[in-house]
LOLO-504687 format. One record per residue (C-alpha): x, y, z. Coordinates in nm, 2 decimals. Layout:
<recs>
- X;Y;Z
- X;Y;Z
...
</recs>
This chain:
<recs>
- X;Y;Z
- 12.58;10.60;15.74
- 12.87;10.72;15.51
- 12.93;10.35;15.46
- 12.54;10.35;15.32
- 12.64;10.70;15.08
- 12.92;10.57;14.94
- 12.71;10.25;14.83
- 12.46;10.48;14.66
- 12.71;10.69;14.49
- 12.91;10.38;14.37
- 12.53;10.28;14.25
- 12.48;10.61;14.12
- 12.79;10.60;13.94
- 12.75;10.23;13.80
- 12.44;10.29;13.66
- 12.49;10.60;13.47
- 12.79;10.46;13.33
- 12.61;10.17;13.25
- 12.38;10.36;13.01
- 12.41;10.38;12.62
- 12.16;10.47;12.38
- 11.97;10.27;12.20
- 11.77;10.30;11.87
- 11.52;10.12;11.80
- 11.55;9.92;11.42
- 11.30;9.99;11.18
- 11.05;9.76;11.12
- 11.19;9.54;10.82
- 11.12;9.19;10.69
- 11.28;8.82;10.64
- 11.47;8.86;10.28
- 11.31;8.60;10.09
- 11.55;8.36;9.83
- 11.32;8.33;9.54
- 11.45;8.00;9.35
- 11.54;7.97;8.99
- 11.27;7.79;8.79
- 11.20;7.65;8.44
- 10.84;7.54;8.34
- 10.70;7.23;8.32
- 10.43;7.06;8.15
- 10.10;6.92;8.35
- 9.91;6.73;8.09
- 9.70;6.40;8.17
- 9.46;6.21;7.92
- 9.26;6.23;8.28
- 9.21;6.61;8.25
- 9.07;6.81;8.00
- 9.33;7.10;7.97
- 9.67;7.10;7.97
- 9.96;7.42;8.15
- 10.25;7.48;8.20
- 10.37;7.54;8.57
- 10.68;7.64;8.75
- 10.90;7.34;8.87
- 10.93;7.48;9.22
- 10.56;7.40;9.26
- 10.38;7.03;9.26
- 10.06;6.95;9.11
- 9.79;6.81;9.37
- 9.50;6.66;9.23
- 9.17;6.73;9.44
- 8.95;6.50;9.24
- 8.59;6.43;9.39
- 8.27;6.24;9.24
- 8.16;6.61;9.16
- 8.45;6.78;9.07
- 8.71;6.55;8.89
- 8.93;6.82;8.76
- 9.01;7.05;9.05
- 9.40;7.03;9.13
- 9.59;7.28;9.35
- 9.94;7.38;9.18
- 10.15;7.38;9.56
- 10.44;7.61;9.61
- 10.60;7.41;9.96
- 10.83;7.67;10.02
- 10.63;7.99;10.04
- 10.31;7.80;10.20
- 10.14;7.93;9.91
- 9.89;7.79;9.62
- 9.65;7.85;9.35
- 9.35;7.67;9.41
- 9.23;7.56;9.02
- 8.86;7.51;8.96
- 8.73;7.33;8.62
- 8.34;7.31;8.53
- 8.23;7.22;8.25
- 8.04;7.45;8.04
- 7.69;7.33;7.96
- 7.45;7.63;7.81
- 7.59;7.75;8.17
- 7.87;8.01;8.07
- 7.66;8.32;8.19
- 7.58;8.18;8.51
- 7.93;8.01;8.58
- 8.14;8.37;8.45
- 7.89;8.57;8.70
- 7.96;8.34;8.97
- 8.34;8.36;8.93
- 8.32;8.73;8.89
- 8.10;8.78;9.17
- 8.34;8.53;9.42
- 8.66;8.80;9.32
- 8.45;9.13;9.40
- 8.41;8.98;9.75
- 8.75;9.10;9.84
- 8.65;9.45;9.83
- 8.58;9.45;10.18
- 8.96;9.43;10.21
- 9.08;9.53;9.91
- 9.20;9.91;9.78
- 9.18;9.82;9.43
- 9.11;9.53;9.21
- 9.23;9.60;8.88
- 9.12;9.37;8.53
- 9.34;9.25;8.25
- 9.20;9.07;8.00
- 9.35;8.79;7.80
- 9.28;8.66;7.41
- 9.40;8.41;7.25
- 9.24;8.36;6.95
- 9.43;8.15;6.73
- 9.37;7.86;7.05
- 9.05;7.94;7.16
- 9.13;8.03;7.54
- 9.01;8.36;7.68
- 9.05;8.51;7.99
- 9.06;8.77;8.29
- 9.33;8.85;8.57
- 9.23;8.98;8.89
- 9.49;9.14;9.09
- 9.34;9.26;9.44
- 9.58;9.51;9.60
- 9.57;9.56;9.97
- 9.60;9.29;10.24
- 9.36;9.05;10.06
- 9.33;8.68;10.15
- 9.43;8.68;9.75
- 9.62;8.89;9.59
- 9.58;8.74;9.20
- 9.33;8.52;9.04
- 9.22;8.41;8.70
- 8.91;8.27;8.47
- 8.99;8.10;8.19
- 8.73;7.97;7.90
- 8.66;7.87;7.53
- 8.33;7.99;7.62
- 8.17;7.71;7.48
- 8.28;7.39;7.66
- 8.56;7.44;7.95
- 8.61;7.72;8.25
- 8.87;7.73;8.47
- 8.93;7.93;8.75
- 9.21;8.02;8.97
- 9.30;8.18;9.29
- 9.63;8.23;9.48
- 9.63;8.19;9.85
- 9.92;8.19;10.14
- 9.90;7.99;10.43
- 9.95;8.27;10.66
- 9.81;8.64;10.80
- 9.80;8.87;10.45
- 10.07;9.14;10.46
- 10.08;9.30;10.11
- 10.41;9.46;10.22
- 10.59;9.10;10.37
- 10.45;8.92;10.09
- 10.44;9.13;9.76
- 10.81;8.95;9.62
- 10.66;8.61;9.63
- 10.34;8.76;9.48
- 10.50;8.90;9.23
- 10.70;8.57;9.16
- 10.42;8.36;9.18
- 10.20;8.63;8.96
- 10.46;8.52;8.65
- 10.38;8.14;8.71
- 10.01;8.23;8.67
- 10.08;8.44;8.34
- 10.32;8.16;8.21
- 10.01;7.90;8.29
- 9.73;8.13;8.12
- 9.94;8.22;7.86
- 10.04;7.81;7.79
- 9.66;7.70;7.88
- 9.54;7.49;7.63
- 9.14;7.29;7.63
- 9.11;6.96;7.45
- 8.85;6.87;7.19
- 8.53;6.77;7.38
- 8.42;6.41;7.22
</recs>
């Protein structure tokens, strides 16, 4: 019997001993490297437009019988890309700018605010909109961009993975320049 109290006490003993306290770490996320970049030039006698793009991301073209001048600009490292749309614009515009409008404002269901900024470029003929959906969207930014007359193009930036505006807002915000750089460089060839 004592033999069987001293074993609990040693127990006791070890245990308590044994005990530290512990604090839990706050949630926190993966620092993300963002790479150095320079831009590019994508231009093709195939395509009708021509952009600058980051050198971190590749070009994929995504040509079909219908849509020969859809191209995904990739970024491998973040699992990210913006998915690029061309139609051509054929006494269509209304119709096409309503239907690229509309397909943004179907993030509402997830997003907190979608806010508009508009861009003119006069002197080239290329005017345009930026979407950025705040919240934990399936897209954070997207684009339209238009003579009005003859070319649209549309854009939208997706991430292969669960949206987390918190986890993912630095390569948003990264990626978000690219898409200003390749508005702001867009340029639409002469239709023939």
């Amino acid at each position: 019997m004592r033999t069987k109290i001293c074993f609990m006490l040693i127990l006791m003993a070890l245990s308590l001993s044994g005990c530290e306290s512990y604090t839990p770490k706050p949630i926190g996320y993966f620092r993300i490297e963002l790479p150095e970049k320079k831009y590019v030039t994508f231009e093709s006698e195939d395509y009708p437009y021509s952009f600058e793009y980051a050198d971190v991301a590749k070009i994929q073209e995504k040509k079909s019988k219908d849509d020969p001048y859809w191209i995904d600009v990739v970024y491998p490292d973040f699992r990210g890309r913006i998915y690029c749309s061309y139609k051509k614009v054929d006494g269509n515009f209304q119709e096409i700018s309503e239907d690229s409008r509309s397909f943004v404002y179907k993030h509402t269901v997830k997003a907190d605010n979608i806010t508009e900024q508009p861009y003119v470029d006069d002197e080239r003929k290329v005017y345009g909109m930026l979407y950025e959906l705040q919240g934990n969207t399936a897209s954070a930014v997207q684009f339209v961009l238009t003579d009005s007359v003859n070319h649209f193009f549309r854009g939208a930036l997706y991430f292969n993975t669960v949206p987390n505006q918190d986890s993912l807002a630095p390569v948003v915000e990264y990626v978000k320049e690219d898409i200003i750089h390749l508005v702001e460089t867009m340029r639409f060839k002469a239709v023939r």
